[in-house]
N, C-alpha and C positions, 0 to 999 in steps of 0.2 A: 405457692404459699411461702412466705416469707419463714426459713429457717436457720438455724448455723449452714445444712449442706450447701445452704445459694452460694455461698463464699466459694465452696471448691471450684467451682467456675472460674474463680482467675487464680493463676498461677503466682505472678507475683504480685505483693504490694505497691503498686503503681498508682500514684494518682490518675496519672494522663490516661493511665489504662483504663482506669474506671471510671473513669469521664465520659469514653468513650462508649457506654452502655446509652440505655434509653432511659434508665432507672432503677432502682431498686424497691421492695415493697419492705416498707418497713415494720407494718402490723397488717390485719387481717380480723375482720369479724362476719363469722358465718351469721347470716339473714336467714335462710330458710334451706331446709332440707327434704327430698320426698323419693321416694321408692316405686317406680312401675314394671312388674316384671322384672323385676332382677336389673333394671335399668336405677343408677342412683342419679339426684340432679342436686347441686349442690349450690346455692345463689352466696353469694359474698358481698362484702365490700374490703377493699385495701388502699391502705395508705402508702403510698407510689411517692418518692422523690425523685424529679426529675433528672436536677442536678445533683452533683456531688459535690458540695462545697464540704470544704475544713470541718467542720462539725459531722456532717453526714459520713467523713472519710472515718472519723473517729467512733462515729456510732457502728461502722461497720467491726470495727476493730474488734472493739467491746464488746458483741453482740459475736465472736467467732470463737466456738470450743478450741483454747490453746494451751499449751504445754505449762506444769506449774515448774517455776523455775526457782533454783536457790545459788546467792551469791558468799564468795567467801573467800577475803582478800587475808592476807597472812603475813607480808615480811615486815611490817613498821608494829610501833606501838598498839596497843587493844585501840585505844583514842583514834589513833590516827585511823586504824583499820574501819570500822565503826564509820569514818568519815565517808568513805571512798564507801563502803559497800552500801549504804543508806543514800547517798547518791544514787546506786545507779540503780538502785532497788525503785527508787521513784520514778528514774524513767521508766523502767518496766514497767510501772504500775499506769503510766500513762499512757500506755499499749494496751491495756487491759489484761495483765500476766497475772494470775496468783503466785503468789512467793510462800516458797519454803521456808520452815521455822529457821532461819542462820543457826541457831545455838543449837540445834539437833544436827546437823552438818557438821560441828566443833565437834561434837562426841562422837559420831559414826563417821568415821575417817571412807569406809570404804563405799563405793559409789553401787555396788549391787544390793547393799542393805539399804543403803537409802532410796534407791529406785523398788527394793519391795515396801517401802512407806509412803510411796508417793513420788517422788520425787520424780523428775522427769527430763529436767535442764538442768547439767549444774554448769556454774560460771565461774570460774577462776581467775584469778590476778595478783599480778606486783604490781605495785607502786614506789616510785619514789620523790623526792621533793626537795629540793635546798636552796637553801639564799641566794636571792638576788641582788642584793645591793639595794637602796636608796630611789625612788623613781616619784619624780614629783613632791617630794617632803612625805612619801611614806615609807615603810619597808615592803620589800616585794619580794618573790622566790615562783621558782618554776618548778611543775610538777608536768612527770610521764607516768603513764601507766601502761598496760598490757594486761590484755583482758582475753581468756578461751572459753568458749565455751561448749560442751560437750554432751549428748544425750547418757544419759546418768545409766542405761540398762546397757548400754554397749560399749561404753566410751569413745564412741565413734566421733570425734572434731567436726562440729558444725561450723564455725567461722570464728577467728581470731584478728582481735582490734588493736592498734597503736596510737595512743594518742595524750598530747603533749598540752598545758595550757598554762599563762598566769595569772597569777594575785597578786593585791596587795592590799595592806591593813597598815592600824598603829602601831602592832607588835611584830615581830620575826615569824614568831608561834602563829601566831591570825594570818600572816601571810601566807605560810607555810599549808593552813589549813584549810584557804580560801583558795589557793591555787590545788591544791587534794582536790577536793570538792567540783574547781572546774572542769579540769581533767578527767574524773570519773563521770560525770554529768554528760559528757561529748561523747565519751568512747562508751556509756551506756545507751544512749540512745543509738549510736549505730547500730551496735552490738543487737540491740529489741527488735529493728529493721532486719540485721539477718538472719534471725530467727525468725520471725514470722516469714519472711520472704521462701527460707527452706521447708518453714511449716505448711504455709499454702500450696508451693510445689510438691508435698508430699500427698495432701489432701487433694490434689486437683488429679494426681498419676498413681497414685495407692502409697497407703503408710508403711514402713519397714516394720514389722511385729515380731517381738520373739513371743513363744509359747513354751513356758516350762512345766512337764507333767513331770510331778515324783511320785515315786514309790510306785513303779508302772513295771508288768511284768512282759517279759521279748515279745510274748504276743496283745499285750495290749498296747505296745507301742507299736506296732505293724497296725493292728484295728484304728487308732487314733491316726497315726499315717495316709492310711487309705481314707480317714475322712475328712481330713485336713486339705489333702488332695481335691479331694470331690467338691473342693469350696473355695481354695483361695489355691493362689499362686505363690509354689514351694522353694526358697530359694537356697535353702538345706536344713538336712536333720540328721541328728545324730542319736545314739544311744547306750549310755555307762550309767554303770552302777544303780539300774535299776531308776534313772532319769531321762529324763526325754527332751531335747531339746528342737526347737522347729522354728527356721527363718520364712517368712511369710510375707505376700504383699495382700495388704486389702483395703478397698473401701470403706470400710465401717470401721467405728470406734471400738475398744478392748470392751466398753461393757457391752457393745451390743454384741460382738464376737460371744463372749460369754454365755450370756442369755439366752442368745439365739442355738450355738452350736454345742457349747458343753457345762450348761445346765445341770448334768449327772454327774458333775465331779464337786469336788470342795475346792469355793476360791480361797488362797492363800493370801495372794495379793495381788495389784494391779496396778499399773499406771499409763500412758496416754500410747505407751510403744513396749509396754509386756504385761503379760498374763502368766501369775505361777498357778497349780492349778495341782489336786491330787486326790 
C-alpha cells in the first residue's frame, strides 16, 4: 500500500535509481473486505506508475515525511538578506520542505529552543556581492555565497555548499540583487538535494533520535533505560541533575515513538530527531 514508509526503500535521491524500480503506487482504493476464521481477505485497487518521469520524481518528494527546515542569512543589509534567504526558501519549497517561521529564528538565537519549537534544519549563510563593471550596455556584479546546514537538536553539520553566480540589470543595486538572488537559488537547490539525500539514508538504515526525560528520579532513569533498550538501538545515555538524556536509532518517527512507547509521560516537545518528555 502506497505510503510515506515506500520511500525508505531508497537510500538516495537518484533519479536513475528510481527508474530502475518497476513502479510505484501512487493511491489505493479498498474494494472489498471479508473475515473467515480469523483469515482477513482484503480486494483493492491501485494506481501503479510505471515510469518515473519528472513529475512523478517530484510527486514522490512531496508525498515523503521531511524535516521542517528554517533559513537565516545575516552579514549584508535586512534587503539584501531577505533576498538571498527567500531564494532558497523556494527552492526548499520545491522539494516539498516546510519552512520555519525566519522571524522566530531572529529572536531565538539558540538552536535547542528552536528545535523544542519545531524546528528541525537550520540553514545558515554569508553572502556577498559587488560590482562588476558594464557587460553588454548593462550594469553587472558577482555574487558568492556559503550556505550550512545543520540538524537544529544536535548541531551535528549535514552538508555545506559554495556557490558563486552573475547578474545584470539597469542599476548597480538590481545588479547586485539579481546576482544575490542567483547565487542563493543554485546553492539552495543543491543544499535541498543533500538534505534529503541524508534524510532518505537515515530513513532507509534508522533515524538518530535524542530522547530527553526531565525531572526523572536515578531509578526512573534506569526503568526508562531498560525500556528504551527493549526497543531500539542505544547509542548512549546519560544522567545529571535529575535529566535524562538518550541517543537512539529507529525506524519510526518521534510521534509514533511517542504514542506507542511513552504515552505515560507529558510531551514537552517534539521534532522530526527529538523528543523532550517529563
Amino acid at each position: 500500500m502506497f505510503n510515506e514508509t515506500k520511500v525508505r526503500n531508497f537510500k538516495l535521491v537518484d533519479k536513475t535509481i528510481l527508474s530502475k524500480t518497476y513502479g510505484f503506487i501512487k493511491g489505493s482504493e479498498i474494494l472489498e473486505k471479508k473475515e473467515d476464521n480469523g483469515i482477513y481477505t482484503v480486494k483493492a485497487k491501485y494506481l501503479v506508475s510505471k515510469n518515473i518521469g519528472d513529475d512523478d520524481f517530484f510527486y514522490i518528494l512531496h508525498q515523503m515525511k521531511k524535516p521542517k527546515v528554517g533559513v537565516i542569512i545575516t552579514n549584508l543589509t535586512n534587503e539584501l538578506n531577505k533576498i538571498s534567504r527567500t531564494a532558497i526558501e523556494s527552492e526548499l519549497s520545491k522539494y516539498g520542505f516546510n519552512l520555519f517561521d525566519s522571524d522566530r529564528i531572529k529572536q531565538i538565537s539558540d538552536y535547542n529552543s528552536l528545535a523544542n519549537e519545531g524546528l528541525d534544519v537550520i540553514i545558515t549563510g554569508q553572502v556577498t556581492s559587488e560590482y562588476a563593471g558594464k557587460y553588454y550596455g548593462l550594469e553587472s556584479a558577482r555574487s558568492k555565497i556559503f550556505l550550512s546546514s545543520y540538524w537544529a537538536s544536535t548541531g551535528k553539520l549535514i552538508s555545506s555548499i559554495n556557490e558563486e553566480s552573475g547578474g545584470s540589470d539597469i542599476t548597480k543595486n538590481d545588479a547586485i540583487k539579481t546576482a544575490i538572488k542567483k547565487s542563493s537559488q543554485l546553492a539552495g537547490e543543491k543544499l535541498a538535494k543533500d538534505i534529503i539525500k541524508t534524510w532518505m539514508d537515515y530513513l532507509a538504515n534508522g533515524l538518530p533520535i535524542q530522547i530527553i526525560a526531565l525531572d526523572v528520579s536515578n531509578d526512573e532513569y534506569n526503568q526508562l533505560l531498560n525500556r528504551i533498550k527493549s526497543i531500539f538501538k542505544v547509542y548512549s545515555h546519560v544522567y545529571s541533575n535529575n535529566t535524562a538524556v538518550f541517543e537512539i536509532e529507529s525506524t519510526i518517527f518521534t510521534d509514533d515513538i511517542y504514542s506507542l512507547y511513552f504515552s505515560d509521560y507529558i510531551l514537552i516537545s517534539q521534532n522530526m530527531m527529538l523528543i523532550v518528555i517529563k
